[in-house]
C-alpha positions as CSV (number, residue, x, y, z in Angstrom):
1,X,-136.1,66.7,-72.2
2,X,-139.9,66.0,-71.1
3,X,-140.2,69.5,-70.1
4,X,-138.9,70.9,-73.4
5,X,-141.4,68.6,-75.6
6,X,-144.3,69.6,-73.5
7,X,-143.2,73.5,-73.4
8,X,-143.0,72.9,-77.2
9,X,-146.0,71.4,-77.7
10,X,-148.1,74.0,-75.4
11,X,-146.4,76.8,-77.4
12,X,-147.9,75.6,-80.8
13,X,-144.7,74.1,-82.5
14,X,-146.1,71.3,-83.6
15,X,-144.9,68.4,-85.1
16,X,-145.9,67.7,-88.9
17,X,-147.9,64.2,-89.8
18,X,-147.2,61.7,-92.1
19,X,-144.0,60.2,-90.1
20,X,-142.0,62.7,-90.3
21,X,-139.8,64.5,-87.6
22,X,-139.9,68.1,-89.1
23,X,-141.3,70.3,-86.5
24,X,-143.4,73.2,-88.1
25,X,-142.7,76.1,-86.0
26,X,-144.8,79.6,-85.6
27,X,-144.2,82.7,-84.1
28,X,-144.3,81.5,-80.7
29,X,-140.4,80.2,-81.4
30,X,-139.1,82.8,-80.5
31,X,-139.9,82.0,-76.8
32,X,-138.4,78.8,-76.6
33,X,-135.2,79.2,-79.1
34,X,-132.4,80.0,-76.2
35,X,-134.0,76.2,-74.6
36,X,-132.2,73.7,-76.5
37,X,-130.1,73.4,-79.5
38,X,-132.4,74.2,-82.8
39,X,-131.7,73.2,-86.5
40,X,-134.3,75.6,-88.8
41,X,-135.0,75.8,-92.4
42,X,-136.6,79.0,-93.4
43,X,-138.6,78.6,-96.4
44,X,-141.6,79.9,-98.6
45,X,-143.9,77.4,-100.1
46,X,-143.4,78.6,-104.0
47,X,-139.9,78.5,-103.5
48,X,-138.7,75.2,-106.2
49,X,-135.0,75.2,-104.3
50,X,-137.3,74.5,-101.0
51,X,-139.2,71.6,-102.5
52,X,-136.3,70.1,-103.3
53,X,-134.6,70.2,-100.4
54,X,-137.8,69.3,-98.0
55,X,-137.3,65.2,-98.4
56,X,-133.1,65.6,-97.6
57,X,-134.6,67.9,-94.6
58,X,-137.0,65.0,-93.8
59,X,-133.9,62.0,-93.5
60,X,-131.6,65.4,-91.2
61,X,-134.4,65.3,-89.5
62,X,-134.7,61.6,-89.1
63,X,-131.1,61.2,-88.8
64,X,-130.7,63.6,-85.7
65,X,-134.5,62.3,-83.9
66,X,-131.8,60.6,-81.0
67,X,-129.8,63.2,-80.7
68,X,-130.1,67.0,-79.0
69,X,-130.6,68.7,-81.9
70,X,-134.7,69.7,-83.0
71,X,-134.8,70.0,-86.3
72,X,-137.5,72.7,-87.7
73,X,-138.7,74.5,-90.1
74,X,-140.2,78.1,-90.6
75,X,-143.1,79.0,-93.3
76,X,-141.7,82.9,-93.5
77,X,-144.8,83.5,-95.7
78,X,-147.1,83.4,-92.6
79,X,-144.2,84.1,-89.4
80,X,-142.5,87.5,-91.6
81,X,-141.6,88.0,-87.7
82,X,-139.4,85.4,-87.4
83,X,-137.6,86.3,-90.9
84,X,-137.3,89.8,-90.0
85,X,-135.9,89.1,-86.1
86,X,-133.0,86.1,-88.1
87,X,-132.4,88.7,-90.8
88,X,-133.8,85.8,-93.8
89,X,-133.2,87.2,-96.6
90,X,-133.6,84.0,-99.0
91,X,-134.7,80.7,-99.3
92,X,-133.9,78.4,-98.1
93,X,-131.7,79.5,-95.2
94,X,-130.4,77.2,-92.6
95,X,-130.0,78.0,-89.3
96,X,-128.1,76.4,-86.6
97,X,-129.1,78.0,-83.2
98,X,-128.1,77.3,-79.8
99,X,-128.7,79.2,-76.5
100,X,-129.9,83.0,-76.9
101,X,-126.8,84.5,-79.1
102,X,-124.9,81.6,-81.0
103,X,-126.5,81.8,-84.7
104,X,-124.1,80.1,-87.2
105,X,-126.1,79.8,-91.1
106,X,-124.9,77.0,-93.1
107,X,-123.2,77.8,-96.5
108,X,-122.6,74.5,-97.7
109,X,-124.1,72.0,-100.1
110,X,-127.9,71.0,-99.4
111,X,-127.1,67.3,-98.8
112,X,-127.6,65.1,-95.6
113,X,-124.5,64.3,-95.0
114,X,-123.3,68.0,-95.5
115,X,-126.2,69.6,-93.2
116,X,-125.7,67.2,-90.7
117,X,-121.7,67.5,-90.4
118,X,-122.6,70.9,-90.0
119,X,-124.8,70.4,-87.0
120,X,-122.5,68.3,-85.4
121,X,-119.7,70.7,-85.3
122,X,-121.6,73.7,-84.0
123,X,-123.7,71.9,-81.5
124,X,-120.5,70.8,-79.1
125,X,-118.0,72.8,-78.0
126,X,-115.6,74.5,-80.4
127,X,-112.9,71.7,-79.5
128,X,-113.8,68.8,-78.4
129,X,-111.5,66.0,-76.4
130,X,-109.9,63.1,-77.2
131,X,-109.5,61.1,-74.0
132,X,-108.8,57.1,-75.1
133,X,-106.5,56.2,-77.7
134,X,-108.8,54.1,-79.9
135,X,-110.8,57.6,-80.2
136,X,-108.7,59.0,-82.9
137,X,-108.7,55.2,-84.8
138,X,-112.3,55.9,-84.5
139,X,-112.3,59.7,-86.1
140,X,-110.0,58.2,-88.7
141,X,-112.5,56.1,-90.0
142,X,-115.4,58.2,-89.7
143,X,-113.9,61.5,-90.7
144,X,-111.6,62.3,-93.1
145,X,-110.5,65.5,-92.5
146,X,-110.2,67.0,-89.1
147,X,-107.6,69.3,-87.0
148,X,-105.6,68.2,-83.6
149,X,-104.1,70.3,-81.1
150,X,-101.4,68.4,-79.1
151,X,-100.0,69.4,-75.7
152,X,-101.5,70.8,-72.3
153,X,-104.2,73.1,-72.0
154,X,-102.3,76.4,-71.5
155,X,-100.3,79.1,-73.3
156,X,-100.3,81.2,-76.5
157,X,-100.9,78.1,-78.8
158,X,-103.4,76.9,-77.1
159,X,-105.2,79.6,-76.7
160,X,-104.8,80.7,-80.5
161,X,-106.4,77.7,-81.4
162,X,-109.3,77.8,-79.0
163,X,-110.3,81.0,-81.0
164,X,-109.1,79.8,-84.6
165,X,-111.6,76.8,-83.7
166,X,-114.3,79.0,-82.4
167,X,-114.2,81.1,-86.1
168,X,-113.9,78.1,-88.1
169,X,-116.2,75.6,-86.2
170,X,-119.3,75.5,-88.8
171,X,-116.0,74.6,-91.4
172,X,-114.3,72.0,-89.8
173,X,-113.9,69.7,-87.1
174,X,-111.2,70.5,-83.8
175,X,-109.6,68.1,-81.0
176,X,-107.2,68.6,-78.4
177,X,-105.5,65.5,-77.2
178,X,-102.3,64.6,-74.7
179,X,-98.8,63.8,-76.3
180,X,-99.1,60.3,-74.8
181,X,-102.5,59.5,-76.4
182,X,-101.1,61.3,-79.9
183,X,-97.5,59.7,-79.8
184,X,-99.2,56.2,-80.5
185,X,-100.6,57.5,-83.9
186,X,-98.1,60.5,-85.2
187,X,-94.3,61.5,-85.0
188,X,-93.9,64.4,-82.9
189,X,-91.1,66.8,-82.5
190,X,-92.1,69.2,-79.3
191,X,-95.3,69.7,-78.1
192,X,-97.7,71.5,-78.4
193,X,-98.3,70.9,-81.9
194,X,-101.3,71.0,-84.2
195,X,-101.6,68.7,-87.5
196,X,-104.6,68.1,-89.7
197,X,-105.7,65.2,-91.1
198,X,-106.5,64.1,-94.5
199,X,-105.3,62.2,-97.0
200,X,-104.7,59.7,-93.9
201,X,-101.5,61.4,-93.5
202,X,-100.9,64.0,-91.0
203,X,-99.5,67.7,-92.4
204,X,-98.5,70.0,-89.4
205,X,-98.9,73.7,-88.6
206,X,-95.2,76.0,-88.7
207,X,-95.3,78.7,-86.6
208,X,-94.6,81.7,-87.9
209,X,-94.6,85.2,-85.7
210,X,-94.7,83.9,-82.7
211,X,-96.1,87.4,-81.7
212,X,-100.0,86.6,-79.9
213,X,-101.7,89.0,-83.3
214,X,-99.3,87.2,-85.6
215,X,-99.7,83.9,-84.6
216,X,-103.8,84.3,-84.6
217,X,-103.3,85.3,-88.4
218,X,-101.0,82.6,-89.2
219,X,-102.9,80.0,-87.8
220,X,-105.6,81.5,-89.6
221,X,-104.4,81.3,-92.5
222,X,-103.3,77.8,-92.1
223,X,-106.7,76.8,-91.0
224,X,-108.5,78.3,-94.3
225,X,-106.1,77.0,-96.5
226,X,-106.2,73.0,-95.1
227,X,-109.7,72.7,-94.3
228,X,-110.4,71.7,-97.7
229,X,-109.1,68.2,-99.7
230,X,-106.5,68.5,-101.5
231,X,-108.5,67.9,-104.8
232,X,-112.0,68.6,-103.6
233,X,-115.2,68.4,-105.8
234,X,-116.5,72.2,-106.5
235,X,-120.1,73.1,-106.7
236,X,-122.2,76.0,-105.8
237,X,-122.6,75.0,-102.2
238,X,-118.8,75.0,-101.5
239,X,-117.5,77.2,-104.3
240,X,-117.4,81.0,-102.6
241,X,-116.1,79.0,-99.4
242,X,-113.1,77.9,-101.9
243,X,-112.7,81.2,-102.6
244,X,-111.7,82.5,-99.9
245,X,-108.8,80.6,-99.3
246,X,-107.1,83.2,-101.4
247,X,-105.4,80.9,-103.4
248,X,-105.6,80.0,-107.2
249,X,-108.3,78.0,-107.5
250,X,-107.3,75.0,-110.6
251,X,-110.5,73.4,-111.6
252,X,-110.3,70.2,-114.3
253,X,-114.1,70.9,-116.1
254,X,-115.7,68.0,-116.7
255,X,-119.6,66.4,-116.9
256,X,-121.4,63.9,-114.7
257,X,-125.0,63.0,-115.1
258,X,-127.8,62.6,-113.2
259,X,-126.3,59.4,-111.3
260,X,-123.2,61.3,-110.8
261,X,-121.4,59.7,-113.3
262,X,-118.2,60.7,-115.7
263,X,-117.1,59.6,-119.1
264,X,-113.9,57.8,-119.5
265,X,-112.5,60.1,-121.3
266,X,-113.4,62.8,-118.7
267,X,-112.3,60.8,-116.4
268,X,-109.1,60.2,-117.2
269,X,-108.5,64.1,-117.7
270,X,-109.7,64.4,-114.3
271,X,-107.4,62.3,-112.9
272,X,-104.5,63.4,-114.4
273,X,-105.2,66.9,-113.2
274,X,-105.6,65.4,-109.9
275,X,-102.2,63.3,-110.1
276,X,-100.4,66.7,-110.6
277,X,-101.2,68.0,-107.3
278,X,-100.6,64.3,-105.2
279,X,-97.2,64.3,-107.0
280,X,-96.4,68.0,-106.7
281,X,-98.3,68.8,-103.3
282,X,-95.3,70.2,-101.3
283,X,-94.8,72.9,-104.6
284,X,-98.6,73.6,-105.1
285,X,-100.6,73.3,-102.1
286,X,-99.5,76.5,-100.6
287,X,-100.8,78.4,-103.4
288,X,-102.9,76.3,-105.6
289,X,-106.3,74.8,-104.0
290,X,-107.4,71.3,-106.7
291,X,-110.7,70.5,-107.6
292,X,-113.2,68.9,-110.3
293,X,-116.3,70.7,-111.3
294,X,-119.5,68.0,-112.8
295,X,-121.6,70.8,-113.5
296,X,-120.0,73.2,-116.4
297,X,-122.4,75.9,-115.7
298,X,-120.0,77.0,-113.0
299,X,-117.1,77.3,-115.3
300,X,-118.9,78.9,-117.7
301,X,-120.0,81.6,-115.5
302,X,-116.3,82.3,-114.8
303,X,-115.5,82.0,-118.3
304,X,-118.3,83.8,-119.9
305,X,-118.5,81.7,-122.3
306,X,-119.3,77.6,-123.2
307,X,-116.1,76.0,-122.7
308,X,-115.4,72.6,-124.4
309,X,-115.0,69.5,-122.3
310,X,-112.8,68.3,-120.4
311,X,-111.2,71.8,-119.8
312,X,-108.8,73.3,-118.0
313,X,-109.4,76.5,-116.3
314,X,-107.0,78.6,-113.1
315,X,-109.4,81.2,-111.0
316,X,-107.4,84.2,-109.3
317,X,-109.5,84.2,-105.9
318,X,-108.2,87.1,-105.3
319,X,-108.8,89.1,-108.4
320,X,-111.7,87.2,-109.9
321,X,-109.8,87.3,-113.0
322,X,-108.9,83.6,-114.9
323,X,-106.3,82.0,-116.7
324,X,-107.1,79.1,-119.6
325,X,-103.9,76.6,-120.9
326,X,-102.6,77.6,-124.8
327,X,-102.6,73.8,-125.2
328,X,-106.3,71.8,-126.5
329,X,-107.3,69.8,-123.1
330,X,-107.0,66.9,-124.6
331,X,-103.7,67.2,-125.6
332,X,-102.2,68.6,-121.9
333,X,-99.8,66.4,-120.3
334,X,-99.3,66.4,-116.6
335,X,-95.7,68.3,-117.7
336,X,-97.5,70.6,-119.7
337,X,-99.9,71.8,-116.7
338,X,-96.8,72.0,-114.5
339,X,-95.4,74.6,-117.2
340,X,-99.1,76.1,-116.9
341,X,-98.8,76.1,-113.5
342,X,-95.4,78.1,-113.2
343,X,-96.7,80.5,-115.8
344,X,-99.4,81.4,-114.1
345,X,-97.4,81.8,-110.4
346,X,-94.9,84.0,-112.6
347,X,-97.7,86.4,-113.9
348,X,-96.7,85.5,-117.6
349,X,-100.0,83.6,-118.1
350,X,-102.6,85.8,-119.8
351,X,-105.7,87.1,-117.6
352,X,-109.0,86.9,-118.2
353,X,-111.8,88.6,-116.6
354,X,-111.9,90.8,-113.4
355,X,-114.3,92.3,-111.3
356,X,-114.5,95.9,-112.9
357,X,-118.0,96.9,-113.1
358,X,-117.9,96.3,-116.9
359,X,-117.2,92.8,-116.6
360,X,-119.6,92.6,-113.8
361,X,-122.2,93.4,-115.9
362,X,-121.5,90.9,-118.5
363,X,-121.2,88.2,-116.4
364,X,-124.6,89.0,-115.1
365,X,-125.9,89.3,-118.7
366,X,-124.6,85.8,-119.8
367,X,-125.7,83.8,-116.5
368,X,-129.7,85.3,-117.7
369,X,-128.8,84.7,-120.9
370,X,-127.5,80.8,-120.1
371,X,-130.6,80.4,-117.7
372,X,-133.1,81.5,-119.9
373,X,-131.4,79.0,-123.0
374,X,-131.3,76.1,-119.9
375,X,-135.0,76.8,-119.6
376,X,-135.7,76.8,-123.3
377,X,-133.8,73.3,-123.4
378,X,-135.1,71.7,-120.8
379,X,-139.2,73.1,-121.4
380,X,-139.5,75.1,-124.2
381,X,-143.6,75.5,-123.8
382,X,-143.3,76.3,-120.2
383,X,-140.4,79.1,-121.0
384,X,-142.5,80.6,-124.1
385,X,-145.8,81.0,-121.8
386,X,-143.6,82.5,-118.5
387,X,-141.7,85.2,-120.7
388,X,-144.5,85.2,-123.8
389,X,-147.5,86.7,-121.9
390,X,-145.6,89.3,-120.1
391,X,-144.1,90.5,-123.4
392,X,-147.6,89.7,-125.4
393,X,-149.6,92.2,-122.7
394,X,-146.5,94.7,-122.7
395,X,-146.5,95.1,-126.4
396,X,-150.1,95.3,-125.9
397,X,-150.0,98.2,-123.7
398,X,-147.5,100.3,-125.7
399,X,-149.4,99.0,-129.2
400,X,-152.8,100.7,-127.3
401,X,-150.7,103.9,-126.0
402,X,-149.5,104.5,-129.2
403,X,-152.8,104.2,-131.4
404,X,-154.4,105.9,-128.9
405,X,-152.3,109.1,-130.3
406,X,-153.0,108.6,-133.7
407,X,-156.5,108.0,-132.8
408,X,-157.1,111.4,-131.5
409,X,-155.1,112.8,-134.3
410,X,-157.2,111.7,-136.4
411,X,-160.7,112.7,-134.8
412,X,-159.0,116.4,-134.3
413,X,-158.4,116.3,-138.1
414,X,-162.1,115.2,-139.0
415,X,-163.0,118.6,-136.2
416,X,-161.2,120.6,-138.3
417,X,-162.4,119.4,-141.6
418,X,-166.3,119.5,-140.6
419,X,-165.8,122.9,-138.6
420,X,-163.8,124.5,-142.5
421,X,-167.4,123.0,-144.1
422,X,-169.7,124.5,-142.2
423,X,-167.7,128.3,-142.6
């Protein structure tokens, strides 16, 4: 460890003042990356989404001082080398690297907690043991959704989830542990098994084709479609990850402020939606995935258009397109989104949406349409000088283009009249 900090330091990645544990790193990176296990933000200093996400970057950085992990950062204004060689191609981008190949770029939601779950799962091993009982109390308590693989270390099931783990290990967390060790926690039937936990109950894995291609996809499957909460919080960080569980995604729209707080009246939508799903799991959770949204914009965006709150809106993953409830939100009872629920699996709900290039287009229309209104709300000076000079010197341009014709329309004319004159 010595070693690496010197061969660090000597190599010009030098560590940023002011307390913190950022280490600003240049060009010369690229010869120490493969030593070590690396956490890098790429950034660019006029970026506003990297300002606010440099003092959560400070407390990762903080946070993971004790452990193996270097947390970094990259000004790709000044190294474009390193951008180009990592294939940046926005800000910020993070970047979890270890050894000379394994890249893995986080997705998720720019929090601490998030960033740093992250670089816990990819540093270790895709599955990691469990070899004293107490361990899994321990995991319990600590983490509350992870997946267990039960039985020896040998055969098709085994080795399918060695490589479902592999895939999904910047997702979610995997452990193997004995049947002794696992029979003081959970019922089993025949080992090997593999459950997930969450909820604090255990939900097991049913094998399918037992065939080595079928059983990859099954477990796959299985894999996407648990790794999630049963009624998870949806927001831009975790949203396109939802979406590929292929499921409908059922989101109850409602609106938290600043401190993360919700109305009553919100709230008690919110939890209604969410008792429909705890009540109803073993009919919905296979093809329904449950969440909340705080921020409306994202259901709007679906929508195309300014929903009322609380609302009610069903998102074909699949198909992009959506489904909205006949029935006012406030009025839905947790019978009447069953019945909107069933109408929706039966294809007798109507569909919204799509992604036909048509639609497409609109949607792209309305999010620069609902930015630029966002913008006018929130600083309505700053919005009318950003888009009111361009258009003040572009009018300005085509104003001189054009009088510049009639201009010299007019000087011919007064040619013509002074050369008639003088004939």
């Amino acid at each position: 460890m010595i070693f690496l900090k010197f061969t660090v330091l000597i190599l010009g990645v030098i560590q940023l003042t002011g307390g913190s544990r950022v280490l600003e790193l240049s060009d010369r990176f690229l010869d120490v990356r493969k030593d070590g296990l690396w956490l890098v933000m790429f950034y660019a200093p006029w970026c506003g989404h990297c300002k606010r996400l440099e003092p959560v970057w400070g407390h990762v950085a903080q946070s993971l001082y004790n452990t193996n992990v270097r947390v970094g950062r990259v000004d790709c204004t000044r190294f474009t080398s390193l951008a180009t060689k990592f294939g940046v191609t926005g800000f910020p981008t993070i970047m979890f690297l270890k050894g000379d190949v394994a890249t893995h770029t986080y997705y998720g939601d720019r929090t601490k907690e998030e960033i740093i779950n992250f670089a816990m799962r990819v540093s270790g091993p895709p599955v990691k043991p469990i070899t004293r009982p107490d361990s899994l109390d321990t995991l319990k308590n600590s983490n509350p959704l992870f997946f267990v693989y039960v039985g020896e270390y040998e055969g098709p099931l085994w080795e399918t989830y060695y490589q479902v783990a592999e895939t999904f290990q910047p997702h979610g967390f995997f452990y193997s542990v004995s049947p002794e060790i696992a029979r003081k926690h959970v019922r089993l039937k025949d080992p090997p098994e593999i459950f997930v936990y969450k909820e604090k109950s255990h939900y097991f894995f049913e094998e399918g084709d037992t065939s080595l291609g079928g059983l990859n996809a099954s477990l796959s499957e299985w894999v996407n479609s648990e790794r999630f909460a049963t009624f998870v919080k949806v927001t831009r960080g975790n949203i396109h990850q939802l979406m590929k569980t292929n499921k409908f995604l059922v989101l109850a729209v409602v609106h938290e402020n600043k401190l993360q707080e919700v109305p009553d009246e919100m709230l008690e939508f919110r939890d209604m939606i969410e008792s429909v799903i705890m009540t109803n799991r073993d009919r919905y959770h296979r093809w329904f995935q449950f969440g909340w949204v705080g921020q409306p914009r994202i259901a709007n965006s679906i929508a195309m258009s300014e929903l009322p709150l609380p609302y009610l809106l069903v998102v074909n993953s699949t198909t992009d397109h959506h489904h909205r409830p006949d029935d006012e939100p406030h009025r839905l009872t947790p019978a009447a989104v069953r019945l909107f629920l069933e109408s929706v699996l039966n294809q007798s709900a109507p569909s919204y949406g799509g992604n036909t290039l048509p639609v497409r287009l609109y949607r792209r229309y309305f999010e620069a349409r609902s930015s630029l209104a966002e913008m006018w709300r929130g600083n309505p000076v700053l919005t009318a000088v950003l888009f009111g000079l361009p258009l003040g010197f572009l009018s300005l341009i085509c104003y001189s283009i054009c009088c510049a014709d009639i201009m010299d329309a007019d000087d011919e004319d007064d040619e013509d009249e002074i050369h008639e004159k003088k004939e």
